[in-house]
C-alpha positions in Angstrom: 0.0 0.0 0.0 1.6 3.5 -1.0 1.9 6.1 1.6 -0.6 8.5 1.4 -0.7 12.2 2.9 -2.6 12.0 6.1 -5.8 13.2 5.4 -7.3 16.6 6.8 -10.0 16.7 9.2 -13.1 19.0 8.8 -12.0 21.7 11.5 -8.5 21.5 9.4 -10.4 22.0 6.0 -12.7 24.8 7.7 -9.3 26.7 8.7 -7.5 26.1 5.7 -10.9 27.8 3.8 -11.3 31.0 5.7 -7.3 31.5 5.6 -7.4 31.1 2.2 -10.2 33.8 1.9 -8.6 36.0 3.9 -5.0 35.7 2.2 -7.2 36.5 -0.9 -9.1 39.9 0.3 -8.0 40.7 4.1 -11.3 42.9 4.2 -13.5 40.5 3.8 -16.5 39.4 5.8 -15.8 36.1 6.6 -19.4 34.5 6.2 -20.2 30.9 7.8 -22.4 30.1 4.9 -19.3 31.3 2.3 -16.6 29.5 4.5 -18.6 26.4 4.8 -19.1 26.6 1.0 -15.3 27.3 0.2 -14.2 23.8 2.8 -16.9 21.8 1.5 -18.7 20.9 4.4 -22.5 21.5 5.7 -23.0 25.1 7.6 -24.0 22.6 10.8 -20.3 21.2 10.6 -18.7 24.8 10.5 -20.7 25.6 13.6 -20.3 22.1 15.3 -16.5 23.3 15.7 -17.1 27.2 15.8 -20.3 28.2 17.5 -19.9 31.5 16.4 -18.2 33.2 13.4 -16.4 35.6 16.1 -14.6 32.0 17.1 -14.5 31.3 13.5 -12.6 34.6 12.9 -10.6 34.7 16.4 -9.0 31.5 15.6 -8.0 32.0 12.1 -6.4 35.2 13.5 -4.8 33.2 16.3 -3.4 30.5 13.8 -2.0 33.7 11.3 -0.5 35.4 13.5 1.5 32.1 14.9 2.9 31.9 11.7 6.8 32.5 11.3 7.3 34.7 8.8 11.3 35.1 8.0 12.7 38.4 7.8 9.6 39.9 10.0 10.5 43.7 10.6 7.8 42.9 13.5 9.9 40.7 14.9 13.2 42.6 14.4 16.2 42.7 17.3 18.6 44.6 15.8 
């Protein structure tokens, strides 16, 4: 049996989906029916892992601004 990529989970595809929409217009409104569409999963499933869209949204911004970004002026020492 080849080895496949593990596969991602529906709170995984959810994230991946609004991050996506936000990398591609960082003003927009991130809807739950529109992130649910873009992930490919049923509005109930979006909410069975996000209550809210302000979770939704707080934990997208939570993941982005984990991210490591080389070169960061933000992060800067010198």
């Amino acid at each position: 049996m080849p080895d496949r990529p593990p596969r991602r989970g529906t709170r995984d595809a959810i994230l991946i989906a609004a991050a996506t929409m936000l990398g591609e217009d960082p003003l927009a409104r991130l809807s739950v029916r529109a992130v649910a569409a873009r992930a490919g999963v049923s509005t109930g499933s979006l909410r069975h892992f996000f209550p809210t869209q302000r979770a939704l949204i707080d934990t997208v911004l939570d993941l982005m601004s984990d991210v490591d970004v080389p070169d960061d002026p933000i992060h800067d020492t010198d």
